[in-house]
N, CA, C and O atoms as CSV, one atom per row, in Angstrom:
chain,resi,resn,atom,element,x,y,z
A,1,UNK,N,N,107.631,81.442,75.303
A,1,UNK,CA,C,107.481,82.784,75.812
A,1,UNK,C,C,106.162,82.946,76.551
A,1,UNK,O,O,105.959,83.642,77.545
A,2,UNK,N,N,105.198,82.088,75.809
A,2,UNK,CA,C,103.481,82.824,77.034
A,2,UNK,C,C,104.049,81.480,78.398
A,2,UNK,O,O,103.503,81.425,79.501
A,3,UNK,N,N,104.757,80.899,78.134
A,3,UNK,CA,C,104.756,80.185,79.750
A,3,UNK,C,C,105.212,81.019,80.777
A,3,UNK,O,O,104.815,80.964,81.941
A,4,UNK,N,N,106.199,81.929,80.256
A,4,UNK,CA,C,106.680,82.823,81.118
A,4,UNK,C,C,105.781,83.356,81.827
A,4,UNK,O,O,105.902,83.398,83.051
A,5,UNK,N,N,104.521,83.954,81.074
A,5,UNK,CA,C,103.209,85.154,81.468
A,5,UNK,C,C,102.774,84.408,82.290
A,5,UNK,O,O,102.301,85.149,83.152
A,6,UNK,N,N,102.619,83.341,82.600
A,6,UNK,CA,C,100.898,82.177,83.199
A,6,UNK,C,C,101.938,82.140,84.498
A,6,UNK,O,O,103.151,82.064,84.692
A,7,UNK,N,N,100.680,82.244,85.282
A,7,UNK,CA,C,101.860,81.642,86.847
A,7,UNK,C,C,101.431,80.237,87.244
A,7,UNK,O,O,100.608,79.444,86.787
A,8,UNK,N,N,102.398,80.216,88.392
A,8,UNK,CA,C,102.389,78.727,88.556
A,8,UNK,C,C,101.400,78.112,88.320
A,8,UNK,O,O,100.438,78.865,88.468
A,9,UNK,N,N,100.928,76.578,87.862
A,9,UNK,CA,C,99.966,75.686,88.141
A,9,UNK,C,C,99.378,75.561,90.072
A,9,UNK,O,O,98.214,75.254,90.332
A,10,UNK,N,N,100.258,75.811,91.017
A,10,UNK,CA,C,100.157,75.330,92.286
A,10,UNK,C,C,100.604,76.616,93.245
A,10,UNK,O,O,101.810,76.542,93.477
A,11,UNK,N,N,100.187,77.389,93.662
A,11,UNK,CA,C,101.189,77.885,94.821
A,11,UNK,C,C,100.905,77.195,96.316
A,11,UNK,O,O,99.789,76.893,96.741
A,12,UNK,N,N,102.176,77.017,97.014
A,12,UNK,CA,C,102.481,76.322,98.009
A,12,UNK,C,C,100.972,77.410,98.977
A,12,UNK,O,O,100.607,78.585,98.952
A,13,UNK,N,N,100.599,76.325,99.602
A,13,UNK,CA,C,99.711,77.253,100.945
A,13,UNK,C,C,100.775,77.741,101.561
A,13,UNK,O,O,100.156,78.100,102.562
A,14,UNK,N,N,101.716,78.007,101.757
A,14,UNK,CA,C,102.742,78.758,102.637
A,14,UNK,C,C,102.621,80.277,102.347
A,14,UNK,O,O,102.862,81.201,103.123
A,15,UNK,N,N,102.244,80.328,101.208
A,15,UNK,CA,C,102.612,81.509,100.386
A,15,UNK,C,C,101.468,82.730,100.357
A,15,UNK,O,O,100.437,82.698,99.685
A,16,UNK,N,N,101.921,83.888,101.306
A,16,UNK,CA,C,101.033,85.016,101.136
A,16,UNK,C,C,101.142,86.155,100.454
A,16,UNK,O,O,102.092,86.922,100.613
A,17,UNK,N,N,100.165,86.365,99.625
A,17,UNK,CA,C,100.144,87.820,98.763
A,17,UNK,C,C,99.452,88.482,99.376
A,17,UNK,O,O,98.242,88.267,99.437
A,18,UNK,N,N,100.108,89.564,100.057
A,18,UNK,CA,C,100.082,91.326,99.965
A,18,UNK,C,C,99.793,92.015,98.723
A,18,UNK,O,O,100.603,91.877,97.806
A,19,UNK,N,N,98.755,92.742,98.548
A,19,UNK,CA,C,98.520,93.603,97.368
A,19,UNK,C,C,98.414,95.011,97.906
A,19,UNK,O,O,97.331,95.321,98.402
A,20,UNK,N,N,98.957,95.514,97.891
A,20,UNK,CA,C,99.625,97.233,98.132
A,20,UNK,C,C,98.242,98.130,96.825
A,20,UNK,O,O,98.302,98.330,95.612
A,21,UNK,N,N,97.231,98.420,97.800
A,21,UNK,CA,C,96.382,99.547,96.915
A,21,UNK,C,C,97.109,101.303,97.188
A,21,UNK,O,O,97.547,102.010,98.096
A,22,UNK,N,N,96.855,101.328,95.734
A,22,UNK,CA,C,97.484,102.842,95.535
A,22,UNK,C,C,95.646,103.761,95.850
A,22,UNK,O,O,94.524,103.376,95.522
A,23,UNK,N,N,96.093,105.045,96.603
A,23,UNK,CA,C,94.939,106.066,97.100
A,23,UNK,C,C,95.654,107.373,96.097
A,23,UNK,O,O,96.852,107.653,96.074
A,24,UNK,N,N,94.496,108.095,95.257
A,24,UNK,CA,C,95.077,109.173,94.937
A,24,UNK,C,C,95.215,110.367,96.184
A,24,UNK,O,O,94.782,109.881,97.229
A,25,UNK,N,N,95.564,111.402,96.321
A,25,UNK,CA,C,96.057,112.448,97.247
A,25,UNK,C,C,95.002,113.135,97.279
A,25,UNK,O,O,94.423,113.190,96.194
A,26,UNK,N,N,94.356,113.885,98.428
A,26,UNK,CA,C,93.441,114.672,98.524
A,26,UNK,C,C,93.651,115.994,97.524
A,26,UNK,O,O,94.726,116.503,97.209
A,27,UNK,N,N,92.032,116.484,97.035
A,27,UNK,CA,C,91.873,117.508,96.344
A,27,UNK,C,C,92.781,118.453,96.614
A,27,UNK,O,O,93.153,118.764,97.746
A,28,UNK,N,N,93.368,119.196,95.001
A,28,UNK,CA,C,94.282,119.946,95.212
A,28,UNK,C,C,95.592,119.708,95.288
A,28,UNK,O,O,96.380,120.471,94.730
A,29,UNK,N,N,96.091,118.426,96.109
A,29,UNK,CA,C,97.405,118.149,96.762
A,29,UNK,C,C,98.210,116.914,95.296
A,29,UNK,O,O,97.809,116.022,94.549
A,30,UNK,N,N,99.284,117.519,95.549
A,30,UNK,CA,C,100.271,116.617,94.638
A,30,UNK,C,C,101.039,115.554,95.413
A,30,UNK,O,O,101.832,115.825,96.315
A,31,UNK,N,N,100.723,114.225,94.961
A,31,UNK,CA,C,101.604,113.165,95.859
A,31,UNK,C,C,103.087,112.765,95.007
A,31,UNK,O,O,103.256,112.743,93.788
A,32,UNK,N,N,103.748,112.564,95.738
A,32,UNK,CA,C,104.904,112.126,95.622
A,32,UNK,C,C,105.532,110.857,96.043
A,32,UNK,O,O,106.235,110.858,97.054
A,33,UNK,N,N,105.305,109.546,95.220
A,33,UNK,CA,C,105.575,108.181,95.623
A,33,UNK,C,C,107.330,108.030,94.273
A,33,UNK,O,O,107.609,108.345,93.117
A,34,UNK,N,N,108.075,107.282,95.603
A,34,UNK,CA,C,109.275,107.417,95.573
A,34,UNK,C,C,109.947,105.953,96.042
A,34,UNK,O,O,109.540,105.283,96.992
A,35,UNK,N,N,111.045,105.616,95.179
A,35,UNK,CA,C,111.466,104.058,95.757
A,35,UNK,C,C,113.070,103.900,94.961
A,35,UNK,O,O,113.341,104.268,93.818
A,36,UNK,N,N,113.709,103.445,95.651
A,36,UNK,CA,C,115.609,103.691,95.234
A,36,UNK,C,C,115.494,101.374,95.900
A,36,UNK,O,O,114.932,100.568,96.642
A,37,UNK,N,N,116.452,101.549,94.921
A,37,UNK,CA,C,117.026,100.135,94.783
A,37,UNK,C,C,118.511,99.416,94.657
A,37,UNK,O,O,118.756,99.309,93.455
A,38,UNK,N,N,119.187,99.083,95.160
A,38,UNK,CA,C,120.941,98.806,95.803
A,38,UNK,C,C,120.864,97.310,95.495
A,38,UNK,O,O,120.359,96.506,96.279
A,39,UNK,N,N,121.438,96.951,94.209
A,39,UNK,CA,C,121.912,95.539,94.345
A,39,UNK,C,C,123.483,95.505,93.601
A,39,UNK,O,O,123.720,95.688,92.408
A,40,UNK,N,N,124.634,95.159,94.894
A,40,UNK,CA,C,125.954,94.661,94.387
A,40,UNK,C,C,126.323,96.432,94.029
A,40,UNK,O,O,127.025,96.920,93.143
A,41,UNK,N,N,125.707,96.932,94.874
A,41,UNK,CA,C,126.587,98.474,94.940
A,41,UNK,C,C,125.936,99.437,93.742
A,41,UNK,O,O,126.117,100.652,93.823
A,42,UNK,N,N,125.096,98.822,92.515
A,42,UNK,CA,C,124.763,99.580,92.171
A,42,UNK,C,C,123.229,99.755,91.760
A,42,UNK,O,O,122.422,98.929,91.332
A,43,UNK,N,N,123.117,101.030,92.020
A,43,UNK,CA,C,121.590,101.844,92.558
A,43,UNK,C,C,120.564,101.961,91.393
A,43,UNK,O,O,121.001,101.745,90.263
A,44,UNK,N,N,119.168,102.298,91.549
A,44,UNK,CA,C,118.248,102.771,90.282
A,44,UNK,C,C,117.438,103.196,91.578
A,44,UNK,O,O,117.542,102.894,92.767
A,45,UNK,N,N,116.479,104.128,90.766
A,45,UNK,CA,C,115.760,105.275,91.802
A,45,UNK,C,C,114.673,105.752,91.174
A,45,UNK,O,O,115.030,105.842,89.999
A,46,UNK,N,N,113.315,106.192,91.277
A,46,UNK,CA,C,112.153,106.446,90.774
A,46,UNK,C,C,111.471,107.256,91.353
A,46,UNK,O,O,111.830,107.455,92.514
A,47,UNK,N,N,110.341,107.998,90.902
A,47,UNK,CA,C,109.473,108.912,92.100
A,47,UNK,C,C,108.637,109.216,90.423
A,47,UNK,O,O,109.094,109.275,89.282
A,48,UNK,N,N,107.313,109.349,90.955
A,48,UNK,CA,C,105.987,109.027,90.476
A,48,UNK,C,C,105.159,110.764,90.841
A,48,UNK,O,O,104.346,110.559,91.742
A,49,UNK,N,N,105.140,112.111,90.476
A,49,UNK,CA,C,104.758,113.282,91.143
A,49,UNK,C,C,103.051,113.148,90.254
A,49,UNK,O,O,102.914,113.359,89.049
A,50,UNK,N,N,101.718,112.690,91.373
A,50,UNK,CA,C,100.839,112.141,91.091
A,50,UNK,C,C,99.857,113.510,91.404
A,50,UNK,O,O,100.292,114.353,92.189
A,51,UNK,N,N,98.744,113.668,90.872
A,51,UNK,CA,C,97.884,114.646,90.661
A,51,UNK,C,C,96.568,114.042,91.319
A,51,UNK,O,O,95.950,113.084,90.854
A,52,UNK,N,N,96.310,114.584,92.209
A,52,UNK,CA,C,94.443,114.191,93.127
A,52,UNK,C,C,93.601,113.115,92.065
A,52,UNK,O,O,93.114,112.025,92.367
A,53,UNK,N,N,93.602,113.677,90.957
A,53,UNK,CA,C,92.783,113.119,89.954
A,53,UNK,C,C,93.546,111.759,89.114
A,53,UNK,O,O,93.183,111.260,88.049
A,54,UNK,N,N,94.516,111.429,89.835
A,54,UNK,CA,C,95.002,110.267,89.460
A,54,UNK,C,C,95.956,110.465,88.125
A,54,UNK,O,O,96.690,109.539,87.778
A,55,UNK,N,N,95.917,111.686,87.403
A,55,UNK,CA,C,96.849,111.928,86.806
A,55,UNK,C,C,98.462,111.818,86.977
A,55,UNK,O,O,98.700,112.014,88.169
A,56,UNK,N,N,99.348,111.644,86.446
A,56,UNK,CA,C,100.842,111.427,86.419
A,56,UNK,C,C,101.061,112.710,85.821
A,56,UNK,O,O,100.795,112.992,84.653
A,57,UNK,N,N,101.660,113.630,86.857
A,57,UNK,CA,C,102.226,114.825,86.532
A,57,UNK,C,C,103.521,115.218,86.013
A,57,UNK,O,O,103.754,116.003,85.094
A,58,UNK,N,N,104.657,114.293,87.026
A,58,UNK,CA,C,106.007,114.118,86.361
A,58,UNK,C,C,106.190,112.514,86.982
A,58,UNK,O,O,105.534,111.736,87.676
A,59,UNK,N,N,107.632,112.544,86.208
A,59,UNK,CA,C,108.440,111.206,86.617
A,59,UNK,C,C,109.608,111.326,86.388
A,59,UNK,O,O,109.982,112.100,85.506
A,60,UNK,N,N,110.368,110.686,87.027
A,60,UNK,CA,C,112.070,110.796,87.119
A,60,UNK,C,C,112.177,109.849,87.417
A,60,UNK,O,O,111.263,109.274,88.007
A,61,UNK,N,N,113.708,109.077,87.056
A,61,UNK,CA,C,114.193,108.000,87.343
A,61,UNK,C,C,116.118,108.060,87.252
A,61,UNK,O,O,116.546,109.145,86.859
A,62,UNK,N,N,117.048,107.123,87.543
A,62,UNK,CA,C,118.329,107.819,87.609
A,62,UNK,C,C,118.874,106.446,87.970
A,62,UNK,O,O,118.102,105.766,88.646
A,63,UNK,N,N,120.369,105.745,87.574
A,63,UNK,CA,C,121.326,105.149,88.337
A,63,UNK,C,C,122.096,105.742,89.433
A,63,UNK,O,O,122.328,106.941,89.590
A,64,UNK,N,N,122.336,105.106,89.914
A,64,UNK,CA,C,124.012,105.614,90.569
A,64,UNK,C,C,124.736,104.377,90.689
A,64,UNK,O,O,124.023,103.378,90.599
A,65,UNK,N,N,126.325,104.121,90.921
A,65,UNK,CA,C,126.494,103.225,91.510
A,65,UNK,C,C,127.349,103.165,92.325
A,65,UNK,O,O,127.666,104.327,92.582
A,66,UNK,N,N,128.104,102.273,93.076
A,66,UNK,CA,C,128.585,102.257,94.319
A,66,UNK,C,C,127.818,103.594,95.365
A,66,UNK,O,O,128.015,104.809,95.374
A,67,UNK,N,N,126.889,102.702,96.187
A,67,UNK,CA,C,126.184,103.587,97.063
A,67,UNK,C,C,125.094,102.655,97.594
A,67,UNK,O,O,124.962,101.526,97.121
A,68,UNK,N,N,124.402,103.067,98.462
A,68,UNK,CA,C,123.620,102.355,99.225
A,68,UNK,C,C,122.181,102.197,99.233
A,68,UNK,O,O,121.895,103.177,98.546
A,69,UNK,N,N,121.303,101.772,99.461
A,69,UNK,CA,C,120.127,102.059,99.533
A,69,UNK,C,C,119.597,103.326,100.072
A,69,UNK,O,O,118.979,104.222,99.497
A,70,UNK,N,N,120.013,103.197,101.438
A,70,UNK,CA,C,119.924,104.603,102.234
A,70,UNK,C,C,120.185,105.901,100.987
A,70,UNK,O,O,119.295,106.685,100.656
A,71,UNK,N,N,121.178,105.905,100.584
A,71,UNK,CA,C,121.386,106.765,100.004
A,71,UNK,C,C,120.983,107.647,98.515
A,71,UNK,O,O,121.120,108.726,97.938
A,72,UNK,N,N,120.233,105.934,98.385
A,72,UNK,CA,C,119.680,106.472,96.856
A,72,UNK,C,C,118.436,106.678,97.100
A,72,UNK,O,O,117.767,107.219,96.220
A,73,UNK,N,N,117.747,106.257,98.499
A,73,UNK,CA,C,116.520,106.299,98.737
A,73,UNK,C,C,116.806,108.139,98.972
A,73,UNK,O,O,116.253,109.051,98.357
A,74,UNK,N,N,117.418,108.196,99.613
A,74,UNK,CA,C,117.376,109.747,100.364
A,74,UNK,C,C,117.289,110.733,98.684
A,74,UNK,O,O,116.465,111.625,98.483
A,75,UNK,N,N,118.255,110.312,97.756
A,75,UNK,CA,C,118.559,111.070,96.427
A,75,UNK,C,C,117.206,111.117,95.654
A,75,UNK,O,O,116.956,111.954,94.787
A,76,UNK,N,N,116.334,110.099,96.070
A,76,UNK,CA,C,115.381,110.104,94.873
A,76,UNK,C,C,113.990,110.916,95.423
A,76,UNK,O,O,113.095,111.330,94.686
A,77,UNK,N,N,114.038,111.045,96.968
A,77,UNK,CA,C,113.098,111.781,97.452
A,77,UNK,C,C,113.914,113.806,96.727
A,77,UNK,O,O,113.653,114.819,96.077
A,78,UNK,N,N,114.700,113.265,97.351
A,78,UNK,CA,C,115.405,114.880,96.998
A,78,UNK,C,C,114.727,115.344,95.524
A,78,UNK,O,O,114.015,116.347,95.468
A,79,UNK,N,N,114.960,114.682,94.573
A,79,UNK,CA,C,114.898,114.917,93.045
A,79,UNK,C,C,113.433,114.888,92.945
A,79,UNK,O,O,113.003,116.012,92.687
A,80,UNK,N,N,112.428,113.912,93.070
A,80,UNK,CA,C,110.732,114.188,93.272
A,80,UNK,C,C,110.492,115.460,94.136
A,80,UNK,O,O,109.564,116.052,93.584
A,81,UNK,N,N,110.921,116.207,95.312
A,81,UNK,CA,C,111.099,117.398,96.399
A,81,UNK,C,C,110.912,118.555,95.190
A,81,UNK,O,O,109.996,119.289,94.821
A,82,UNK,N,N,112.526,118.256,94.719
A,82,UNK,CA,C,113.228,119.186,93.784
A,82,UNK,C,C,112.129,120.111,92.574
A,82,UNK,O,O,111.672,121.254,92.550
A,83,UNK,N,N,112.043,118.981,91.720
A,83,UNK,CA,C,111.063,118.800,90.706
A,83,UNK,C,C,109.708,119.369,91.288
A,83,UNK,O,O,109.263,120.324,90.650
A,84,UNK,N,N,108.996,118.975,92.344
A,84,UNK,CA,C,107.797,119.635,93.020
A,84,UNK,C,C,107.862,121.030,92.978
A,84,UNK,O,O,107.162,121.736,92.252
A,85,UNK,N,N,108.599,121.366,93.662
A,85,UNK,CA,C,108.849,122.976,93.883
A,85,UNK,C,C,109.085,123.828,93.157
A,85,UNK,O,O,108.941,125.038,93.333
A,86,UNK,N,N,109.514,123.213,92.169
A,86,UNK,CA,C,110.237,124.028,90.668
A,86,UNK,C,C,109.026,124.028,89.715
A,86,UNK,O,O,109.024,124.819,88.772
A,87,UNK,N,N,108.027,123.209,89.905
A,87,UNK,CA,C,106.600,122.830,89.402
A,87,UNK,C,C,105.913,124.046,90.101
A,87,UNK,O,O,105.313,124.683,89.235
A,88,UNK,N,N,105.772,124.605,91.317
A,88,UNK,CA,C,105.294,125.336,92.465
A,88,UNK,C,C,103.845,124.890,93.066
A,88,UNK,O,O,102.936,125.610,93.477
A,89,UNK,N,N,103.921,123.495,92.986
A,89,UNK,CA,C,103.399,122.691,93.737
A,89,UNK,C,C,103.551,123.143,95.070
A,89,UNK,O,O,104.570,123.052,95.754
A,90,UNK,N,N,101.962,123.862,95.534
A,90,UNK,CA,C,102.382,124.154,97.028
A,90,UNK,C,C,101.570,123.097,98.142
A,90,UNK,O,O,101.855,123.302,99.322
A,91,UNK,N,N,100.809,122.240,97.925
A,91,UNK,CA,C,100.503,121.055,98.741
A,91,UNK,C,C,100.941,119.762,98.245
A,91,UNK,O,O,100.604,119.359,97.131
A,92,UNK,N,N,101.762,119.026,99.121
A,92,UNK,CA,C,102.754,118.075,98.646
A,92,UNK,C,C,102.380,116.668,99.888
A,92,UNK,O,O,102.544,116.645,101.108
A,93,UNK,N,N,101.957,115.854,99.155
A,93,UNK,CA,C,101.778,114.392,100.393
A,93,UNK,C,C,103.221,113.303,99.940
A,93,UNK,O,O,103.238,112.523,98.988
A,94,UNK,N,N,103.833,113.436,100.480
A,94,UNK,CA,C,105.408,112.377,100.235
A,94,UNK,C,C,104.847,111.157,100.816
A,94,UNK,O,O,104.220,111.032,101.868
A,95,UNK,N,N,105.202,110.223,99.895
A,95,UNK,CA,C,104.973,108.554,100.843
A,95,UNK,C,C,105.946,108.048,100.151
A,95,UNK,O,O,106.035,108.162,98.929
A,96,UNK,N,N,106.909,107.333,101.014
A,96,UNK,CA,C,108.082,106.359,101.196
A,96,UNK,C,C,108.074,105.056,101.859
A,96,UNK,O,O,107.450,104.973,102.918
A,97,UNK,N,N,108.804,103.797,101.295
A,97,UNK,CA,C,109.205,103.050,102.008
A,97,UNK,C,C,110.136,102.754,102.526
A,97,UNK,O,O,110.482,101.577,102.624
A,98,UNK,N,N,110.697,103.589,102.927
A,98,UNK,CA,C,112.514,103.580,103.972
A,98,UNK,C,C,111.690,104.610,105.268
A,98,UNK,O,O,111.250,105.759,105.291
A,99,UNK,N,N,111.777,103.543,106.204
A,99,UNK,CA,C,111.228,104.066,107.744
A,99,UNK,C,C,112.245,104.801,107.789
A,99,UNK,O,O,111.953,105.989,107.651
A,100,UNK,N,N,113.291,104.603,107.921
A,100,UNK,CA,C,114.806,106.044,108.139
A,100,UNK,C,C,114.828,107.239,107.538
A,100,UNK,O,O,115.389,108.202,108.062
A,101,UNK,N,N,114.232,107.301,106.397
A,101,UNK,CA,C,114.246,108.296,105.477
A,101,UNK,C,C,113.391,109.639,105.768
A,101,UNK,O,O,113.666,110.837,105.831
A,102,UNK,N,N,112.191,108.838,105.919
A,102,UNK,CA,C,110.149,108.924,106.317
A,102,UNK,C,C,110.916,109.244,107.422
A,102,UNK,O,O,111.495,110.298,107.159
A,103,UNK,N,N,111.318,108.706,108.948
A,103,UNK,CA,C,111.465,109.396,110.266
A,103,UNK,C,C,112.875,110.329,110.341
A,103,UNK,O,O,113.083,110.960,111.377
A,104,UNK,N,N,113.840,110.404,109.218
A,104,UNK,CA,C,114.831,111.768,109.457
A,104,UNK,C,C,114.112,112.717,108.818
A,104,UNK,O,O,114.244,113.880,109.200
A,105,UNK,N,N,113.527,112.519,108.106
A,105,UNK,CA,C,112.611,114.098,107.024
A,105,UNK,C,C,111.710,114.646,108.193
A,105,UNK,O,O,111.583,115.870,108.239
A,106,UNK,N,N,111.060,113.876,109.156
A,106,UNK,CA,C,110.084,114.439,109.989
A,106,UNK,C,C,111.098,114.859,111.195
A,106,UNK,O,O,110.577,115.125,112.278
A,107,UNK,N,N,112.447,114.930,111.079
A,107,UNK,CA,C,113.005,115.096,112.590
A,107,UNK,C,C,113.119,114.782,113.568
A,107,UNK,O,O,113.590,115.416,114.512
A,108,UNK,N,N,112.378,112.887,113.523
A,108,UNK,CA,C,112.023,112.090,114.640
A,108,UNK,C,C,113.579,111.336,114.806
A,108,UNK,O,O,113.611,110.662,115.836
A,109,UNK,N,N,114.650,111.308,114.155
A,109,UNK,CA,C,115.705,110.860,114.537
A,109,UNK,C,C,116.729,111.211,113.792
A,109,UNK,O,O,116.597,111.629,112.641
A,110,UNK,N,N,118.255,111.019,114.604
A,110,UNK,CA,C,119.140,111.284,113.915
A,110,UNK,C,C,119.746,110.106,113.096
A,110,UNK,O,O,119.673,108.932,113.459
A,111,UNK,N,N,120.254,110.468,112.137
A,111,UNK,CA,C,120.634,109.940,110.647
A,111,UNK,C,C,121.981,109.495,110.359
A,111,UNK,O,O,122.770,109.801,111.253
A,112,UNK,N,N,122.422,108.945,109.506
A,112,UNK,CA,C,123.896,108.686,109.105
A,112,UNK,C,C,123.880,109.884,108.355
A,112,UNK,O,O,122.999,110.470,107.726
A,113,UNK,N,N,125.518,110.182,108.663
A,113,UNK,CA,C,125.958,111.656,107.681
A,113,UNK,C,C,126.084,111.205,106.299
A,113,UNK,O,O,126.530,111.981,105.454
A,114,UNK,N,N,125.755,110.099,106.017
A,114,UNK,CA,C,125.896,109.585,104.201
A,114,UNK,C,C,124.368,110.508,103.900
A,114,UNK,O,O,124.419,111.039,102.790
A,115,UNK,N,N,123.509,110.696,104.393
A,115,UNK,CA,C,122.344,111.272,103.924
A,115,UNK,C,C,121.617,112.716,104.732
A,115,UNK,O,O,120.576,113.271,104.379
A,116,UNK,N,N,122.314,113.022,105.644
A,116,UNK,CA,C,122.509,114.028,106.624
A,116,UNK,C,C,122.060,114.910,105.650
A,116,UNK,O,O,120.830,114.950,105.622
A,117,UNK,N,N,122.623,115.654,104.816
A,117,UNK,CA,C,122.966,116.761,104.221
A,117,UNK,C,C,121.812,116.356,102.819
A,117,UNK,O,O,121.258,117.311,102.273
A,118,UNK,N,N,121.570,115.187,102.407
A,118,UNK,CA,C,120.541,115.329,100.899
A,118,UNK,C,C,119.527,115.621,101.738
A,118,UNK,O,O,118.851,116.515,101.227
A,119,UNK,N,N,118.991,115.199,103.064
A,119,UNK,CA,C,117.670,115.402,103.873
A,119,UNK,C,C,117.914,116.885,104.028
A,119,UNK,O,O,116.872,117.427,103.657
A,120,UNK,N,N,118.712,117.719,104.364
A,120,UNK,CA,C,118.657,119.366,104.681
A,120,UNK,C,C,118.373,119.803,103.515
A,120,UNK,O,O,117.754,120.851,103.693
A,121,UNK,N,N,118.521,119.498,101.909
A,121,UNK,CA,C,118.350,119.752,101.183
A,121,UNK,C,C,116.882,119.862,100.710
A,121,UNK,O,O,116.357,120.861,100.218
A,122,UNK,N,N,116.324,118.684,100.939
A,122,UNK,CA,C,114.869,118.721,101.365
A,122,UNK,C,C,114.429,119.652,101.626
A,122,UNK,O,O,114.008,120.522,100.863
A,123,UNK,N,N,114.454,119.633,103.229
A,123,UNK,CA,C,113.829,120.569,103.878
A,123,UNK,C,C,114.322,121.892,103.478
A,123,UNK,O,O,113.472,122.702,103.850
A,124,UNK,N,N,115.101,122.374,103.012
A,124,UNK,CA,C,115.257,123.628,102.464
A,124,UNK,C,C,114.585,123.875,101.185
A,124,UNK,O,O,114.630,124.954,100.594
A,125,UNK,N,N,113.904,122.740,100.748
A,125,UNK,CA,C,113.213,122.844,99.325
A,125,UNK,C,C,111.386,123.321,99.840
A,125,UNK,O,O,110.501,123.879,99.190
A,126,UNK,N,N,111.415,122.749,101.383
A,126,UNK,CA,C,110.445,122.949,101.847
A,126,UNK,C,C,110.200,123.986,102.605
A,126,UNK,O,O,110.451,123.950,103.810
A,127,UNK,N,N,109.588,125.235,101.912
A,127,UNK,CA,C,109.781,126.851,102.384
A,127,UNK,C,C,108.265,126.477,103.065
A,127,UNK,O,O,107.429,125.720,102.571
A,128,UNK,N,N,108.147,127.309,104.480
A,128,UNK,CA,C,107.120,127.941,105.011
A,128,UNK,C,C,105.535,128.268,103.775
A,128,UNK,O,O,104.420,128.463,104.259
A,129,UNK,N,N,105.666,128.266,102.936
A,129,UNK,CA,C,104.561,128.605,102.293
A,129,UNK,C,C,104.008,126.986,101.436
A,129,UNK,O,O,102.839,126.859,101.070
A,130,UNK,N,N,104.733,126.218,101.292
A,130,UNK,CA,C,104.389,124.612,101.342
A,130,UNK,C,C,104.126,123.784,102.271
A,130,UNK,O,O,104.885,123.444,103.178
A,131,UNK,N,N,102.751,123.338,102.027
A,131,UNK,CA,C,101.891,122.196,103.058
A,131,UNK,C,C,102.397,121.397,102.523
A,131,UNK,O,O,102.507,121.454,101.298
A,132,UNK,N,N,102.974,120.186,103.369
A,132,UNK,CA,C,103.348,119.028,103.200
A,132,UNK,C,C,102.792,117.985,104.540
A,132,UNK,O,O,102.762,118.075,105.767
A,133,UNK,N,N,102.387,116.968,103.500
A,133,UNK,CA,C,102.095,115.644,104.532
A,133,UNK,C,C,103.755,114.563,104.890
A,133,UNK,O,O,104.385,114.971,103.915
A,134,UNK,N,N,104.215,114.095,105.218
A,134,UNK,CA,C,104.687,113.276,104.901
A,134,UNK,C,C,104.851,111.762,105.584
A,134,UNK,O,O,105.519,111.699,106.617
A,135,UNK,N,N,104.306,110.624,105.082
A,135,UNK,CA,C,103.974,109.399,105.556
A,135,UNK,C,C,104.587,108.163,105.211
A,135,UNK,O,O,104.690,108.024,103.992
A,136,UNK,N,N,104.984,107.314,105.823
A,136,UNK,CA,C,105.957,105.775,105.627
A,136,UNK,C,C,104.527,105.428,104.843
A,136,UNK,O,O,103.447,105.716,105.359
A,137,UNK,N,N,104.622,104.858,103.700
A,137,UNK,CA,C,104.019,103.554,103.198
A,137,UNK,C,C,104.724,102.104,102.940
A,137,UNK,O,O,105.880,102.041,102.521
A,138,UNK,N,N,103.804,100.739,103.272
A,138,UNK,CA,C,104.596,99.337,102.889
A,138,UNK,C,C,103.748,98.964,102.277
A,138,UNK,O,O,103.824,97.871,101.717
């Protein structure tokens, strides 16, 4: 079992690690980091509702199955959205890794109708009196 923990003796020079640093959200503002997962049709989904001060405010998580990435990505922003607002969280920074998701929420393109309608849902969660950032992270 500890062989499992220890990593390799060797990694190939081929091999590059990316280390993804997490930034807490500017004073005041509640972030919302969010990530949906599709293997063999069926889904798992997460979102992290993070506090300036690095605190963990909420968390949600959910299956689905038969469905897509697209789609569970779109469901799990919805449900972190959801949860925000019902919190009355009125400054909100969203960061995603689905460029489709991140550019239909901002209105920069049109969408498949599989997620058409969870994105209006969104934005209807997002009333005129909520500042929101919202940014692709990789």
């Amino acid at each position: 079992m500890d062989d499992f923990f220890q990593w390799p003796s060797s990694t190939p020079s081929s091999t590059n690690i990316n280390f993804v640093t997490w930034y807490p959200p500017q004073p005041r503002v509640v972030k919302i980091n969010f990530d949906g997962s599709c293997v063999n049709s069926t889904a798992a989904e997460g979102f992290i509702l993070w506090a300036w001060t690095g605190k963990v405010l909420k968390v949600g998580a959910a299956n689905y199955q038969w469905t897509s990435s697209l789609v569970v990505e779109a469901h799990v922003l919805k449900d972190g959205v959801s949860l925000a607002v019902q919190a009355r969280y009125l400054m909100i920074s969203i960061k995603g890794d689905t460029l489709v998701v991140i550019q239909a929420l901002k209105v920069a393109i049109k969408v498949s109708w599989q997620i058409t309608n969870i994105l209006e849902d969104v934005n209807a969660c997002l009333t005129q009196e909520i500042r929101v950032s919202i940014n692709h992270t990789f």
